[in-house]
C-alpha positions as CSV (number, residue, x, y, z in Angstrom):
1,X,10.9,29.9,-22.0
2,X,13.5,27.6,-21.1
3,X,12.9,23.9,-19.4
4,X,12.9,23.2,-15.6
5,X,15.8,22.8,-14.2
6,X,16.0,18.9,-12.8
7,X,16.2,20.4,-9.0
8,X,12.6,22.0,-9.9
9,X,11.6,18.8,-11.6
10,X,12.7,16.3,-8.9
11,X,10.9,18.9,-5.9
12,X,7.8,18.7,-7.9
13,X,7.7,14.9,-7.8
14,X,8.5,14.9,-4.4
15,X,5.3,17.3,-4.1
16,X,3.2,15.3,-6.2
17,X,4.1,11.8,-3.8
18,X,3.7,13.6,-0.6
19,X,0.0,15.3,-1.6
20,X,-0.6,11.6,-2.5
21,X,0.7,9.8,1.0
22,X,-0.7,12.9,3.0
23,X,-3.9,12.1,1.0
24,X,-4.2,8.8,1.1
25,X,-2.2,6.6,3.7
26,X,-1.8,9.0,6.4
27,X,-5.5,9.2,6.4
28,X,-5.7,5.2,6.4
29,X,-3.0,4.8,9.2
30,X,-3.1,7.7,11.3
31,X,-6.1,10.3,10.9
32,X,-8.9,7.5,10.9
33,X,-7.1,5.6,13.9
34,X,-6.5,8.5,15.7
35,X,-10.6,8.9,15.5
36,X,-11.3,5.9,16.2
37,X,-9.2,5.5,19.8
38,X,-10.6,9.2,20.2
39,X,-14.6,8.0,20.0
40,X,-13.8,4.6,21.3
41,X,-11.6,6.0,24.2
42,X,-8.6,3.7,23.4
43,X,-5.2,4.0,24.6
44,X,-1.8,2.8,24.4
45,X,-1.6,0.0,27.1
46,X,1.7,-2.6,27.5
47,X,0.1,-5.7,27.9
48,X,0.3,-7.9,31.4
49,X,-0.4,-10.8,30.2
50,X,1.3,-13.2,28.1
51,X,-1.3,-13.3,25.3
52,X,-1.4,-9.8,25.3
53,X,2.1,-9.1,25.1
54,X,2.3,-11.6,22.1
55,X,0.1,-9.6,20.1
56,X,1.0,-6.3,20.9
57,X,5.0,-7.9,19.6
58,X,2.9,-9.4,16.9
59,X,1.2,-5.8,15.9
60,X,4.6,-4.1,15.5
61,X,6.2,-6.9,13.8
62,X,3.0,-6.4,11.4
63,X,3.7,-2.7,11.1
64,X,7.4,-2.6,10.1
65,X,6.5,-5.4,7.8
66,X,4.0,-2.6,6.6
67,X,6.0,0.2,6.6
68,X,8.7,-2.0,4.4
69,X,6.4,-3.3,2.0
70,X,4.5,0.4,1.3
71,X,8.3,2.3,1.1
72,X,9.0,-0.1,-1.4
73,X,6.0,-0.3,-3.0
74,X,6.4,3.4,-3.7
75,X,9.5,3.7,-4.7
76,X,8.7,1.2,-7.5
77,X,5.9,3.2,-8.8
78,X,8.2,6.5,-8.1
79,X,11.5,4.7,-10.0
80,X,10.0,2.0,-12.7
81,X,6.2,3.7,-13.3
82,X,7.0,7.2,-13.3
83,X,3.8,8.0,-11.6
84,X,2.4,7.9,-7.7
85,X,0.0,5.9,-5.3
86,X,-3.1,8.4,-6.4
87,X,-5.7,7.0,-8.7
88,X,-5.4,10.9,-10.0
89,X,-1.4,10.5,-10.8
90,X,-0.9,6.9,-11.4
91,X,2.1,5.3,-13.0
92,X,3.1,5.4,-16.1
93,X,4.4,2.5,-16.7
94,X,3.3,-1.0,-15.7
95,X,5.3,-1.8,-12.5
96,X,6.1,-5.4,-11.5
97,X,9.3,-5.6,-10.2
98,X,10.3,-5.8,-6.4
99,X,7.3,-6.8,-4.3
100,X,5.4,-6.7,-7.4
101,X,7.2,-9.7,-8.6
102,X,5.5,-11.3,-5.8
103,X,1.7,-9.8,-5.1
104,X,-0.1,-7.9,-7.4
105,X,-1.0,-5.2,-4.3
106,X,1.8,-4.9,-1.9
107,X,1.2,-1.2,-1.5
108,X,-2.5,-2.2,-0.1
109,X,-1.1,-5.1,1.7
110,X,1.8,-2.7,3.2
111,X,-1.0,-0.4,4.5
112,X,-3.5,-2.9,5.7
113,X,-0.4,-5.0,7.8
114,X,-0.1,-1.1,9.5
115,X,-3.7,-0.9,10.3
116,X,-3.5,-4.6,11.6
117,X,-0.7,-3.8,13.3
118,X,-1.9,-1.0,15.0
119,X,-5.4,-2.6,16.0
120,X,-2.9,-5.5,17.6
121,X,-0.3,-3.2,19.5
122,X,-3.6,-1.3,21.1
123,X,-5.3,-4.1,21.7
124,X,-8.5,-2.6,20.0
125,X,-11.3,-4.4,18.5
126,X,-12.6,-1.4,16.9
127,X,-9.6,-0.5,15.0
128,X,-9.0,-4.5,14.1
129,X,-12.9,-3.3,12.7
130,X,-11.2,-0.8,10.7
131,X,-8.4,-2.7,9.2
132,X,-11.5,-5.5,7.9
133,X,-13.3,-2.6,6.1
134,X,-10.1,-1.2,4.7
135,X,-9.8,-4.7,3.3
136,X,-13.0,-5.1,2.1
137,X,-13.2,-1.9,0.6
138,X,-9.7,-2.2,-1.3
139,X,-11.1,-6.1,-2.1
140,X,-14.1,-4.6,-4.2
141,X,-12.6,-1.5,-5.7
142,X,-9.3,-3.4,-6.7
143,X,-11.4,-5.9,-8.5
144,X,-14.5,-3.7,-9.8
145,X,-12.0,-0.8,-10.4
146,X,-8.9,-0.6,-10.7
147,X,-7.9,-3.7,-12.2
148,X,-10.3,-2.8,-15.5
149,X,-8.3,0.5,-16.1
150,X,-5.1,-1.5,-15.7
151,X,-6.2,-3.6,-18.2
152,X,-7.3,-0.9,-20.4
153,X,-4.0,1.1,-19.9
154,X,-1.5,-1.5,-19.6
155,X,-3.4,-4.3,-22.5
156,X,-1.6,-7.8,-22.7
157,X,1.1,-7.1,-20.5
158,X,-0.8,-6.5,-17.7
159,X,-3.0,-9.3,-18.4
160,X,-0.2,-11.4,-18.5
161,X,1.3,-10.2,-15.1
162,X,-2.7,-11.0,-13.6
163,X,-2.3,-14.3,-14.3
164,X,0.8,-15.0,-13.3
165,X,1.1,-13.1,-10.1
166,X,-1.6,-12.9,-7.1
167,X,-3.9,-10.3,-6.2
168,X,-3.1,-10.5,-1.8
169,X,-1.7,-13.2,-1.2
170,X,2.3,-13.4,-2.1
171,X,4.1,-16.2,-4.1
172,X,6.5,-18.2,-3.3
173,X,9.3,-17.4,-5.4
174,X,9.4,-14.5,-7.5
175,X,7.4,-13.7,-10.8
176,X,10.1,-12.8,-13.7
177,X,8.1,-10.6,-16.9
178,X,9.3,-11.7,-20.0
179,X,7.7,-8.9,-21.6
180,X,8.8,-4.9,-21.3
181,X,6.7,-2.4,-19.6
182,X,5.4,0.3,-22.2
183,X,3.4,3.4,-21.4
């Protein structure tokens, strides 16, 4: 049997990324929203007043701060890990260039500044409820969780990169490894 041709190859990547999004983002940022302004009867409102309109402006700077930060995020783990967002097809490779130089999680971050920024641009209390569970949930399953298997997959070098680099909250300047990725 001869090997995939690299057309085959790269369309079953792009397969294995959009199960993952459709999976797992889209849920986050438009199927559990879209629920929530359904039960809660919330609707898309411009602001009249000053403080309004300052958060709604606020809310989709917050959003295409998301949208920059995920897109980036997985193109790192697409490009430098080899792998996608799923816990079920994760990265190969240890990935801590790009935003990753900076915050440990800018994927999370990227998707929680969305949810934020939705709950803002609505002016919703019960989606700004949402994006505090979605950060309390990724709080306790990023530390309980996922960073153990990193650790166990990744060894030293991602122990390293956890001391050096923040979980949430971004550094200043960039983080530079001086150690190489391995799988």
């Amino acid at each position: 049997m001869s090997p995939p041709r690299p057309f085959a190859v790269k369309r079953f990547v792009l397969l294995r990324h959009l199960i993952a999004i459709v999976i797992l983002p889209v849920t986050v940022t438009a199927l559990v929203p879209s629920w929530i302004a359904q039960r809660y009867h919330v609707v898309l409102r411009a602001g009249v007043s000053s403080p309004a309109i300052l958060l709604q402006a606020t809310g989709v700077a917050a959003a295409l701060l998301g949208i920059v930060l995920f897109v980036s995020s997985l193109s790192r783990f697409a490009t430098d890990g080899r792998g996608t967002l799923a816990p079920w097809d994760p990265p190969k490779l240890l990935v801590v260039n790009g935003p990753y130089q900076y915050v440990r999680n800018p994927m999370i971050s990227g998707v929680l500044f969305v949810v934020l920024g939705e709950a803002l641009i609505l002016l919703s209390v019960a989606h700004a409820a949402w994006a505090v569970f979605f950060l309390v949930v990724n709080i306790v399953y990023i530390r309980f969780v996922e960073e153990p298997q990193l650790a166990r997959r990744f060894g030293p070098g991602y122990d390293v990169y956890r001391a050096s680099v923040p979980r949430f909250v971004p550094r200043l300047r960039p983080w530079q490894p001086r150690f190489r990725a391995k799988p």
